[in-house]
N, C-alpha and C positions, 0 to 999 in steps of 0.2 A: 334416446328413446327408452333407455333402459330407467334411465333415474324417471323418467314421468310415470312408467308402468310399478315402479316401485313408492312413487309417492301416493298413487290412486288405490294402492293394494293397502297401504299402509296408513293412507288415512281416514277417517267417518265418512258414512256418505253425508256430501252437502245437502242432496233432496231425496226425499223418499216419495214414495210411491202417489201418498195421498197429498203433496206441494203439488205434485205434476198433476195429478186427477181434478184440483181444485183448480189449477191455472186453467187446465182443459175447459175445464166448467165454467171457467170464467170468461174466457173468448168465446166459447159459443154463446154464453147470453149475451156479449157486445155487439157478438157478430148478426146474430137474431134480429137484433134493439135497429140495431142500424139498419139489416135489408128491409125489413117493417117500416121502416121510416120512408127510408126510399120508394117502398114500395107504393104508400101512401102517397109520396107526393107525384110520383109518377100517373096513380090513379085519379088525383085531384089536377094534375094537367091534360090528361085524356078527355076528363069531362070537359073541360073548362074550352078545350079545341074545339070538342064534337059541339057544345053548345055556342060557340062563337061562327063554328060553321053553318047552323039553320037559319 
């Protein structure tokens, strides 16, 4: 435990602040793209019931 705490002290950080704020940034627009998608197509089956029903 000791050598890990002594290599993470010892060496650069691998990510800083703004890799993490961009990755963030970046899954919530995927994640956005896609419930929007879904949402669409779930809207465009709704209709497609309610007029298959009349």
């Amino acid at each position: 435990m000791h050598l890990l705490e002594n290599y993470l002290s010892d060496s650069p950080a691998l990510m800083d602040v703004g890799i993490v704020d961009m990755m963030a940034e970046n899954l919530r627009s995927k994640f956005s793209t896609v419930a929007e998608s879904v949402l669409k197509v779930s809207l465009a089956s709704l209709i497609g019931v309610i007029t298959l029903s009349i």
